[in-house]
N, C-alpha and C positions, 0 to 999 in steps of 0.2 A: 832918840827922841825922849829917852826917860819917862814911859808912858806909866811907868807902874807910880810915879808923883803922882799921880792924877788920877788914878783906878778907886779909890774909895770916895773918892769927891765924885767921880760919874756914877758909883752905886747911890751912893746917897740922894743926886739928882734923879735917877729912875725909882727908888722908894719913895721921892717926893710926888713927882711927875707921872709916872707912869698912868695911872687912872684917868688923867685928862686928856691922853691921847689915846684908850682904846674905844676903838669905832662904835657906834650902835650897832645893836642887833636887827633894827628896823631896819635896814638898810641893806641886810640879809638877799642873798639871789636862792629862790628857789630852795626856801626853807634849811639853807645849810649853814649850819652853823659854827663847825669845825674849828672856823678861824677866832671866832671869838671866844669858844671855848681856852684854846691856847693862849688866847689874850687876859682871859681870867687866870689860867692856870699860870702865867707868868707875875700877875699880881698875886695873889695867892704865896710864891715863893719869896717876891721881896718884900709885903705891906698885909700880911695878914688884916689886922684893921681894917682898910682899904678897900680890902676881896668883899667881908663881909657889905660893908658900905654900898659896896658897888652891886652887888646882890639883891641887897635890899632894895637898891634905885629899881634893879631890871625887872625885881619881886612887882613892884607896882607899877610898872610901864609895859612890862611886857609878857605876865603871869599866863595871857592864852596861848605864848609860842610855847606848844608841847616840846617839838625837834629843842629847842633850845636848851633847855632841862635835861631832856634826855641825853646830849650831847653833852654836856656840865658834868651830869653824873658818869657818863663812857669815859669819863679824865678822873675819875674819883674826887671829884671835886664837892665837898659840901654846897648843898643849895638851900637848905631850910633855916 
């Protein structure tokens, strides 16, 4: 299938994309946020930019979910 023709074009589609498919944290069951921490911490390794961007969005949408922070920072993930 010669998939490795096509391995830098699908990294570049997930650097581009990725941010618009990870879920809200509103959306959250029972204050757990685990998943979307991995979902930061996945943008984070391909879209640094991106991470922050995204940060900043959840900074002002959703600055009261403590759990969510807290979980951000258990992945050493910068949050400020």
């Amino acid at each position: 299938m010669k998939a490795g023709l096509y391995l830098a074009g699908v990294l570049e589609f997930w650097k581009k994309h990725i941010r618009d498919i990870i879920p809200d944290p509103a959306n959250a069951h029972k204050s757990n946020y685990a998943e979307y921490a991995l979902w930061a911490n996945a943008l984070m390794e391909l879209n640094k930019n991106e991470y922050h961007a995204l940060i900043a969005q959840w900074r002002r949408k959703h600055h009261r979910r403590r759990n969510l922070w807290r979980d951000l920072k258990a992945m050493n993930l910068p949050v400020d």
